[in-house]
C-alpha positions as CSV (number, residue, x, y, z in Angstrom):
1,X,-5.1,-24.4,-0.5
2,X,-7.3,-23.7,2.4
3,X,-8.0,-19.8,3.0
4,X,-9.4,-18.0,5.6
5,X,-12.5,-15.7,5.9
6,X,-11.2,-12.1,4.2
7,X,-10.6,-11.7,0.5
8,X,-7.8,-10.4,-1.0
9,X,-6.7,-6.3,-0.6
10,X,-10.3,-6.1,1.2
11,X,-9.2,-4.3,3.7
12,X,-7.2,-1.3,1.2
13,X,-10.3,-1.7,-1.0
14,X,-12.2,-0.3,1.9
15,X,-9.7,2.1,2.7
16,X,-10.0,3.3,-0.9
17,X,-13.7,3.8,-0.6
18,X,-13.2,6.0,2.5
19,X,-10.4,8.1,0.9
20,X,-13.1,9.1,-2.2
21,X,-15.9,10.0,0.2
22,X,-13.3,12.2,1.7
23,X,-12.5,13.5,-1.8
24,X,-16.1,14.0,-2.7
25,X,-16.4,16.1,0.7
26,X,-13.5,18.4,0.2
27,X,-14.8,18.9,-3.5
28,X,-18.2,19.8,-2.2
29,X,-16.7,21.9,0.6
30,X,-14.6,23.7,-2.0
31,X,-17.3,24.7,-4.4
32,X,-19.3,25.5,-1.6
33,X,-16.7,28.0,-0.2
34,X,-16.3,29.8,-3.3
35,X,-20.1,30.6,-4.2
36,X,-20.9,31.8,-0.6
37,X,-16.9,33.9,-1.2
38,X,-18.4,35.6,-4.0
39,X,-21.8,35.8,-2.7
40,X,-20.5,37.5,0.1
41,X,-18.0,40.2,-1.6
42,X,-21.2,40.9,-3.8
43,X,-22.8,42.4,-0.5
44,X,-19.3,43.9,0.7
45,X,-18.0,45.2,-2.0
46,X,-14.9,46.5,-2.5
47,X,-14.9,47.4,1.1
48,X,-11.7,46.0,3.8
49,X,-14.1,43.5,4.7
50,X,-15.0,42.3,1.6
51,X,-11.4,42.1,0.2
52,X,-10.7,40.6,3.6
53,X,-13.5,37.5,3.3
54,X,-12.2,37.3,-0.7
55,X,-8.7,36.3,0.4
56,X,-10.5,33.9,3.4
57,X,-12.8,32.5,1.1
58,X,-10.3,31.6,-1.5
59,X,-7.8,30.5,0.2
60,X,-9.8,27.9,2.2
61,X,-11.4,27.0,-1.5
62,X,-8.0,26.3,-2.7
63,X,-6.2,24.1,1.0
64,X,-10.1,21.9,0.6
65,X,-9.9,21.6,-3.3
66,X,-6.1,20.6,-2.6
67,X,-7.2,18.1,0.2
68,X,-9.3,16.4,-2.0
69,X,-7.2,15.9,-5.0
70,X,-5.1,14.2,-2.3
71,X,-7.5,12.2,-1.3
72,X,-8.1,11.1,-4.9
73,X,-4.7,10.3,-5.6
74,X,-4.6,8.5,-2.0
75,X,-7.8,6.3,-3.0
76,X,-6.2,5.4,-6.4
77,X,-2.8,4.3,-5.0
78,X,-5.2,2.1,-2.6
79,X,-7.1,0.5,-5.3
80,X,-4.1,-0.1,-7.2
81,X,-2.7,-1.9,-4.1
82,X,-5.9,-3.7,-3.6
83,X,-5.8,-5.0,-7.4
84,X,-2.1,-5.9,-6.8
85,X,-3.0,-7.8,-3.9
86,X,-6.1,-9.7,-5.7
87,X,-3.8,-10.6,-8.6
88,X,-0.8,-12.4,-6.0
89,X,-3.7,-14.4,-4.8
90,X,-4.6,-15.6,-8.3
91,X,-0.8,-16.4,-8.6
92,X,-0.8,-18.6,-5.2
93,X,-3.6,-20.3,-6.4
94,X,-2.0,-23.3,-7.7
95,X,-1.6,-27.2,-7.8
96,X,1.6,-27.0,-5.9
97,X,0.1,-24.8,-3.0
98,X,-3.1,-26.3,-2.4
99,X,-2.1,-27.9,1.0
100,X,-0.9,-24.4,2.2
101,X,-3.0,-22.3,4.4
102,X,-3.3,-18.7,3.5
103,X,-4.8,-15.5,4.9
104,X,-5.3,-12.3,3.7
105,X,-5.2,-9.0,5.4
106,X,-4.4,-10.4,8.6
107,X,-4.5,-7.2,11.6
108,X,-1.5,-7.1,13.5
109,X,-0.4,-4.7,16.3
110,X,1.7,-1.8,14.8
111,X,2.1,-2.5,11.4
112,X,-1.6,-2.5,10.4
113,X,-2.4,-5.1,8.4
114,X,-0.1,-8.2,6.8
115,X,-0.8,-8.7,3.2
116,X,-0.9,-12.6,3.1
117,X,0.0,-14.9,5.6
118,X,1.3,-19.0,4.3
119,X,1.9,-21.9,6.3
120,X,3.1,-24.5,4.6
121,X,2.6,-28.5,5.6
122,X,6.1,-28.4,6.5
123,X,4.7,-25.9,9.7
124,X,7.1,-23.2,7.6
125,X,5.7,-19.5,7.8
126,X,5.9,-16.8,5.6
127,X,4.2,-13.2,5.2
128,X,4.3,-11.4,2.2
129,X,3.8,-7.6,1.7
130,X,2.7,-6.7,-1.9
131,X,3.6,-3.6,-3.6
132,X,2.7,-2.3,-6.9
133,X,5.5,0.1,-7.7
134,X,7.5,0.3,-10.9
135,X,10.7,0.5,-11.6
136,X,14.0,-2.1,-11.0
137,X,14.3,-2.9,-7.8
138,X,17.5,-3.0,-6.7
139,X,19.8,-3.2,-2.9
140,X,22.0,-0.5,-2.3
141,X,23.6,-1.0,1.1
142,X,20.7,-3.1,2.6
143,X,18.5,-1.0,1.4
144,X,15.6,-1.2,-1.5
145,X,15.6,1.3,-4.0
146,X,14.1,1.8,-7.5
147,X,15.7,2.2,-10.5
148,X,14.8,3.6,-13.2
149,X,17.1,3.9,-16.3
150,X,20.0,5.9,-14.7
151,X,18.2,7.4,-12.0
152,X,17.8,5.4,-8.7
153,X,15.0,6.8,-5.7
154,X,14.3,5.7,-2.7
155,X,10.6,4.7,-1.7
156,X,8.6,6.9,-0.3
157,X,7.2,4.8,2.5
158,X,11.0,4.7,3.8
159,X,12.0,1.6,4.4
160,X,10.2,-1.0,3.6
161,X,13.0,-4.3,4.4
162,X,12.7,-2.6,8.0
163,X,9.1,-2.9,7.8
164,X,8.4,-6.3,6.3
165,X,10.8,-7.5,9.3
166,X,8.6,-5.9,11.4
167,X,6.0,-7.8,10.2
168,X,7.6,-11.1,10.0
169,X,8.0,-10.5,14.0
170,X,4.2,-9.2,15.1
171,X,3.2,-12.3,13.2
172,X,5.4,-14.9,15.0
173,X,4.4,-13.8,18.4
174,X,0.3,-13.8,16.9
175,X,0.9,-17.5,15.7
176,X,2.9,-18.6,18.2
177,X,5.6,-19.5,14.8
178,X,9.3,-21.0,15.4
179,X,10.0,-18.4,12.6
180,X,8.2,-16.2,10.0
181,X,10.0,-15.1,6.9
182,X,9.2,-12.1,5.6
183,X,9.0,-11.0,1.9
184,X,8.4,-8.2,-0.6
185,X,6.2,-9.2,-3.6
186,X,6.0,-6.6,-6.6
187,X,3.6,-6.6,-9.1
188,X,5.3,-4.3,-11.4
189,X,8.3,-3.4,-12.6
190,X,11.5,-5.4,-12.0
191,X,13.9,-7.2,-9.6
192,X,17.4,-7.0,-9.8
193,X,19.1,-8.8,-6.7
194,X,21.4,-11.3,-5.9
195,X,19.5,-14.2,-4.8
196,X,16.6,-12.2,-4.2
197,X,17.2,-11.4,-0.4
198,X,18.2,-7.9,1.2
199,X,18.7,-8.0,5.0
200,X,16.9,-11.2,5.5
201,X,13.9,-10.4,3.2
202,X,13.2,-11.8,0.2
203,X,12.2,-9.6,-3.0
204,X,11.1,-10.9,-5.6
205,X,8.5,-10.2,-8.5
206,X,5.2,-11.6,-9.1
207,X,6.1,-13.6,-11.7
208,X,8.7,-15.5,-9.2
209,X,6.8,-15.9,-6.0
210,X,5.2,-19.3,-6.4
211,X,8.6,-20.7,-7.6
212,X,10.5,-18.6,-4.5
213,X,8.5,-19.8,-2.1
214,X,8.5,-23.5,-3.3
215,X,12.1,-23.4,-3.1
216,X,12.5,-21.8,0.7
217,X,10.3,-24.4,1.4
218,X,12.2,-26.8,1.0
């Protein structure tokens, strides 16, 4: 299988990189606040002004310390992402797709980025958006939720069948395709749908998507 230039989730591992700075910054920022705070109510006292810059000083401590424990969790979900993304690429790597060409992380207008791009010999196209969220995946309604046990959520990117469509359409007009089918690829967790399609996109798990694609190749 011929590839193109970028790697695999090297576009969310850089993203990840620039949510930890920002984490390191707000930590800094934080600690920072606090010791001038007390430094300062040291010199004030007990005075309005004092109590006044105390309740400033924390308070700002806190929003940064929040903002970068956000961050953090931000730059993990990323990696994670990026890891889910380097191990579909391990998956496509294979005896039966070697005359496929694939790209990774392709930038497309509105949607940001597209996970991994194939075209097939058979001048078939196909983009695939890969998650790593857990739980059963299931279709309630055309929609994709998560099940877990008895309890079903939704996901908290909203819907993602609207945006993999989306997808599939900025990358039709950008290769100038016939028709691009679009696709949700899981790393984790299960899928439990009929023929592994909601509204037009396939779902399937990780453990299925050489055989699915194989098959709508066809």
């Amino acid at each position: 299988m011929s590839s193109k230039t970028k790697k695999p989730g090297e576009y969310i591992r850089t993203l990840a990189r620039k949510r930890k700075v920002s984490a390191i910054i707000s930590f800094f920022l934080a600690a920072g606040v606090l010791i001038a705070t007390v430094w300062l109510f040291i010199i004030f006292g007990n005075s309005s002004v004092g109590i006044l810059l105390l309740l400033v000083g924390f308070t700002s401590s806190y929003y940064l310390y929040r903002s970068g424990t956000y961050f953090l969790k931000r730059a993990g979900d990323a990696q994670r992402g990026a890891q889910a993304e380097t191990d579909v690429a391990n998956l496509l790597d294979v005896r039966e797709l070697e005359r496929w060409q694939i790209e990774y992380n392709l930038r497309i207008k509105r949607c940001g980025d597209a996970d991994v791009v194939l075209h097939s010999p058979k001048d078939n196209w196909y983009v695939i958006d890969v998650k790593s969220h857990g739980g059963t995946k299931i279709s309630q309604n055309g929609y994709l939720r998560r099940r877990y046990g008895k309890k079903i959520v939704d996901f908290t990117e909203g819907n993602l069948i609207k945006k993999a469509k989306a997808q599939a359409r900025e990358v039709k007009l950008l290769k100038g395709a016939s028709w691009v089918t679009a696709m949700l690829c899981f790393t984790r967790g299960g899928v439990d749908i009929s023929d592994s399609e909601v509204s037009g996109v396939y779902v399937v798990s990780a453990g299925d998507l050489v055989d699915t694609l194989l098959r709508l190749d066809e």
